[in-house]
N, C-alpha and C positions, 0 to 999 in steps of 0.2 A: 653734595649728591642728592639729600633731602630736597631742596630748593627745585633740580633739575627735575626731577619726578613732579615735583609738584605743579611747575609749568606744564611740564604737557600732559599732566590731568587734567589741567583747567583750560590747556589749547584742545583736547578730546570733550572735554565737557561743552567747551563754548563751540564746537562744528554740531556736535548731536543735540545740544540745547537749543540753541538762537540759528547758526547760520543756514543747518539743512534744515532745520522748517521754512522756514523764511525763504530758503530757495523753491521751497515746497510749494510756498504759500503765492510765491511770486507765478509760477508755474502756471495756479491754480487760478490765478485771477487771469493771467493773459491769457488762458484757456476760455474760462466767461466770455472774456470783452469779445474775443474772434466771431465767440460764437453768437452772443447777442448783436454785435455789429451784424452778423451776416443774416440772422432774420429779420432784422430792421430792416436793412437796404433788401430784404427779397422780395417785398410788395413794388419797392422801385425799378428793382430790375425788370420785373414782371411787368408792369406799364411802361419800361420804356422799351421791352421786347415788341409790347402790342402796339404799341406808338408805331415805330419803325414797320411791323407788317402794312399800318394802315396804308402809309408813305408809299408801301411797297404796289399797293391799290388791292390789299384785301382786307373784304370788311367785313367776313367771319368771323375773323380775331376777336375775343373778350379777354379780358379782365378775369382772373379764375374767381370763384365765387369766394374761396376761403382769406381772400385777400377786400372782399365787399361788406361779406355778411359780418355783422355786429356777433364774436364770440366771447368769451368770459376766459376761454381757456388760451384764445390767441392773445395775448396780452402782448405780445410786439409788433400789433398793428395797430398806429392812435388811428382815434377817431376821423383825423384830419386824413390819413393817408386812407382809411377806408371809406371817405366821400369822395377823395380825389378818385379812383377807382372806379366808383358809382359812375362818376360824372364823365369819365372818359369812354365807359360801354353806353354809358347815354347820348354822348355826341358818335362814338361809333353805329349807333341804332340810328341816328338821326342821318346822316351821310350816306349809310344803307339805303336808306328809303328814297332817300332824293336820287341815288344815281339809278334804282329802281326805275323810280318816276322817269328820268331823263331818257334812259334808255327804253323806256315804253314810247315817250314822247318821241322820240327820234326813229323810232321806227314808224310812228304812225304817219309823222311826216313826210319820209320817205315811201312811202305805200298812196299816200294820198299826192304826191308829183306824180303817181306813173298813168293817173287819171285824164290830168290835162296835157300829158307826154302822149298818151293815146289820142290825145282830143287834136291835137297838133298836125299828130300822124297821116289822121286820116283828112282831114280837111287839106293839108298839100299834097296827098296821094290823090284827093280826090280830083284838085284844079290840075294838076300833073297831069295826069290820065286824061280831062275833058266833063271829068263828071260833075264838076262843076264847071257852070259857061264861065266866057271873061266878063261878061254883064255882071255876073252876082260874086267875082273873086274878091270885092271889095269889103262885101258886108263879110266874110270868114274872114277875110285877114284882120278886119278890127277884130273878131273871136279867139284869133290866133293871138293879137296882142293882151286879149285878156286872160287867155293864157296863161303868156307868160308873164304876165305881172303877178298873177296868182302863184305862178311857180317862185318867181321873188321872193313873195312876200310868207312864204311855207320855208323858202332858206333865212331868210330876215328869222323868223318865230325857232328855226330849226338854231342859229347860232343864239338866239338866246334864251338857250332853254336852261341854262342857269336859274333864270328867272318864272320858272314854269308855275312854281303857288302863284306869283303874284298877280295882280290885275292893274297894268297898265290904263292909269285915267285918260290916259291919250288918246289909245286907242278908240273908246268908247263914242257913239258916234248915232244918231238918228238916220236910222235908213228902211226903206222902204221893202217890206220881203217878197213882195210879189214878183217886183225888178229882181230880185236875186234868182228867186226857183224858176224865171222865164230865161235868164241867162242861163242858170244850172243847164236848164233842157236844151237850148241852143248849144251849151258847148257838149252836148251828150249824144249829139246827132250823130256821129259818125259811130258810134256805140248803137246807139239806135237803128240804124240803118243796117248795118253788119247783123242784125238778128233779125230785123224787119219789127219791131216793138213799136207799138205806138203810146205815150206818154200823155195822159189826160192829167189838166190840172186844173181842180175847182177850187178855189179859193174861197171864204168867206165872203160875200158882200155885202155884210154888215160892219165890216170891218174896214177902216182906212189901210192897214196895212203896214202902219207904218212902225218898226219898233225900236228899241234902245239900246243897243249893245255891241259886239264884236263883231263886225260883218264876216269878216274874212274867218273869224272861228264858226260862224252860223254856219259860212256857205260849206265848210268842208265838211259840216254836221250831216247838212243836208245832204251834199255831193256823194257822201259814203251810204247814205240809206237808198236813193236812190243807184246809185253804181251796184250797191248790193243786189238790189229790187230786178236792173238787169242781168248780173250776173246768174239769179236763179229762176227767169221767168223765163219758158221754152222761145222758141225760135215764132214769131208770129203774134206773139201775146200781147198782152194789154199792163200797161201799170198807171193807177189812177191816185194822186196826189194828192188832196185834200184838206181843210184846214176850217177849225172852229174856233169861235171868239170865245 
């Protein structure tokens, strides 16, 4: 009977001694892991929430700062995961700005077609009509073809406005600016006429004239100051062009 008591003192001793702690203990620890695993992986869940918005085509989305900024007290964010952070609102700010860029770019293109869309216009309204004779339909219609090759070459620049920092070596090109602002005004004439404007251009003549660079971005430089020039100059007035070396 001695023996039998004394067993299960020592089966009551060994649950309250070793087994409930130890269940205690186990408890305790897989309580940590849960919870350190899960602010580990909450910098990753968080960039790859913001990953996914980007995908989504928004690029408000950041990175929260407390997953960026270097703290003492965050201790389960390394280093490594708080650069990768860094660098993912840094390419997010970078993609920002281009599609910025792209969608200025894409507008302006689109604004500056509806120029020689007009120029079009009115020179076949005008041989339609009689108001131009058939003797001089010849010299608009090459106007008309310059046009639309300008209109081309504004969708050529418009699909690849991916590339809109860059500076295409190709394109780059020695041409003459006087020929450019004497076409400008030729394809402006139906613009011109519709207000009754007349369009003076003095030119340097110390100057050959001739320069280095993007023609086709020059002329739309120009096109828009001038197209401005009439848009706010009254009906009958004068715009005087001019250029110093």
């Amino acid at each position: 009977m001695t023996i039998i008591l004394d067993l299960i003192s020592a089966r009551s001793d060994f649950f309250s001694i070793v087994l409930v702690p130890s269940i205690i203990s186990l408890i305790i620890a897989i309580l940590i892991f849960v919870v350190l695993t899960v602010l580990m992986t909450r910098p990753l869940t968080e960039i790859s929430r913001v990953m996914n918005s980007v995908g989504d085509g928004d690029y408000s989305v950041r990175v929260d700062k407390k997953f960026t900024n270097y703290d003492d007290q965050n201790f389960t964010v390394s280093d490594d995961v708080q650069k990768m952070a860094r660098n993912v609102n840094s390419m997010i700010e970078r993609l920002e700005n281009q599609e910025a860029d792209r969608n200025i770019f894409i507008s302006s293109v689109a604004h500056d077609i509806r120029t020689p869309l007009t120029s079009i216009n009115g020179f076949v309204t005008a041989m339609l009509d009689g108001t131009i004779p058939y003797e001089n339909q010849e010299k608009y219609l090459k106007l008309i073809k310059q046009e639309i090759n300008r209109i081309r070459s504004l969708i050529v620049s418009m699909t690849e406005a991916s590339s809109l920092s860059k500076m295409d070596p190709e394109l780059m090109e020695s041409f003459n600016f006087q020929e450019v602002v004497f076409d400008i005004k030729d394809n402006l004439e139906p613009q011109l006429t519709e207000k009754s404007i007349t369009l003076d251009i003095e030119l340097d003549k110390n100057s050959n004239h001739m320069v280095y660079g993007q023609s086709q971005e020059l002329c739309r430089v120009v096109m828009n100051i001038i197209t401005n020039a009439i848009k706010f100059t009254p009906n009958g007035g004068n715009i005087l062009v001019t250029t110093n070396a």
